[in-house]
C-alpha positions as CSV (number, residue, x, y, z in Angstrom):
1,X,14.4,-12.3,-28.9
2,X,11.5,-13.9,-30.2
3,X,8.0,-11.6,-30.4
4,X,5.1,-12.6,-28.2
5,X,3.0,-11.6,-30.9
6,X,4.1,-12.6,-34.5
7,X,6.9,-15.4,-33.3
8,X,9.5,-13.2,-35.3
9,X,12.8,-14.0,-34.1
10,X,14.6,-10.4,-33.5
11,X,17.6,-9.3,-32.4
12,X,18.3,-9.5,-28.6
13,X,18.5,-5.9,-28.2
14,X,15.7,-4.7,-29.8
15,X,12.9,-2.5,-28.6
16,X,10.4,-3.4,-31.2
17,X,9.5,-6.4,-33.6
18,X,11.0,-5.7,-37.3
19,X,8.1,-7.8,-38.5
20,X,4.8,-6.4,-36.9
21,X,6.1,-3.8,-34.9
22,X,4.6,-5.1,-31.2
23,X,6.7,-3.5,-27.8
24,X,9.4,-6.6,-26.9
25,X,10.6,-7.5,-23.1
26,X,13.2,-8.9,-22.2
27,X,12.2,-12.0,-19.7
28,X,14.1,-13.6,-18.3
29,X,15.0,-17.5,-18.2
30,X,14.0,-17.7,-14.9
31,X,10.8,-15.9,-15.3
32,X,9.3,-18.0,-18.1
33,X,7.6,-20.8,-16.3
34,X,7.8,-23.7,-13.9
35,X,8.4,-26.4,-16.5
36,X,8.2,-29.8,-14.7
37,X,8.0,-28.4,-11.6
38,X,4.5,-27.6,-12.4
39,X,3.3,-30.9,-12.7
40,X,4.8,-31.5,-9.1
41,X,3.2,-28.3,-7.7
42,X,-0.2,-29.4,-9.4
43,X,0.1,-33.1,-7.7
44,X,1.0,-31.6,-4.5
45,X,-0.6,-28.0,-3.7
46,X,1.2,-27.6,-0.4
47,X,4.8,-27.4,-2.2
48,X,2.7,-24.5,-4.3
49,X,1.7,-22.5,-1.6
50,X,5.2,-22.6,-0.4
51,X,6.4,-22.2,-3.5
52,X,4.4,-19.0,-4.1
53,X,5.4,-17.8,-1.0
54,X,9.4,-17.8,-1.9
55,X,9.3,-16.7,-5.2
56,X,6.1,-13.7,-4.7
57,X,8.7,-10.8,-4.5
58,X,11.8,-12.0,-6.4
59,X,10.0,-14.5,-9.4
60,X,6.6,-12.4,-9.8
61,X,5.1,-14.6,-13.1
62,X,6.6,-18.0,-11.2
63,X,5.0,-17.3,-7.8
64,X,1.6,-16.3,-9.4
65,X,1.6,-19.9,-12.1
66,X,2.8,-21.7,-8.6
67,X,-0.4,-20.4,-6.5
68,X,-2.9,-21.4,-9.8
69,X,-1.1,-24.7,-9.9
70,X,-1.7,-25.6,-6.5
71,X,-5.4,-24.0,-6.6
72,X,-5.9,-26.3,-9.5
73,X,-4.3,-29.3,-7.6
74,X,-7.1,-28.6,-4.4
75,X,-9.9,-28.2,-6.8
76,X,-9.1,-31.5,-8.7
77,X,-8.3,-32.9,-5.2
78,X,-12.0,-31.6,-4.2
79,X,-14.2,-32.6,-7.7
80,X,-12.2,-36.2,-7.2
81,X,-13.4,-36.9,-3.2
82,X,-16.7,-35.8,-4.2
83,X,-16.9,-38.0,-7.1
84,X,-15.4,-40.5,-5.1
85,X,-17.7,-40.1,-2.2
86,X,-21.0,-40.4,-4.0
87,X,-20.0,-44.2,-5.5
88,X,-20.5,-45.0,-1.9
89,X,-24.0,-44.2,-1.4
């Protein structure tokens, strides 16, 4: 297990960091992020919200990078029609 804080690798069943002596947790693989799927839940914020949605009780940490992703995706979707929009004036 690697620490969060130092990037010591430890063993898997440790409770502490030999190195610097910070609290380790075990997450899981399928906790740690949204890899490429992020990109697709940035580019289309409706398969966020969904995604958020089906994950929120069983994938906490996924559900709550899914709802900023699409947040971010609406935002950039927003500052773009308004950049868009004033060229036409």
């Amino acid at each position: 297990m690697i620490c969060t804080k130092c990037g010591h690798s430890n063993d898997n069943q440790a409770k502490e960091c030999t190195a610097c002596g910070n609290t380790l947790t075990n997450i899981s693989n399928e906790e740690q992020g949204v890899g490429m799927l992020g990109v697709v839940l940035f580019c289309i914020p409706l398969v966020g919200a969904i995604m958020y949605f089906v994950w929120k009780d069983d994938k906490p940490k996924k559900a709550k990078t899914a709802c900023y992703l699409a947040l971010g995706g609406i935002a950039l979707g927003i500052v773009i029609r308004v950049i868009t929009s004033m060229g036409s004036y």
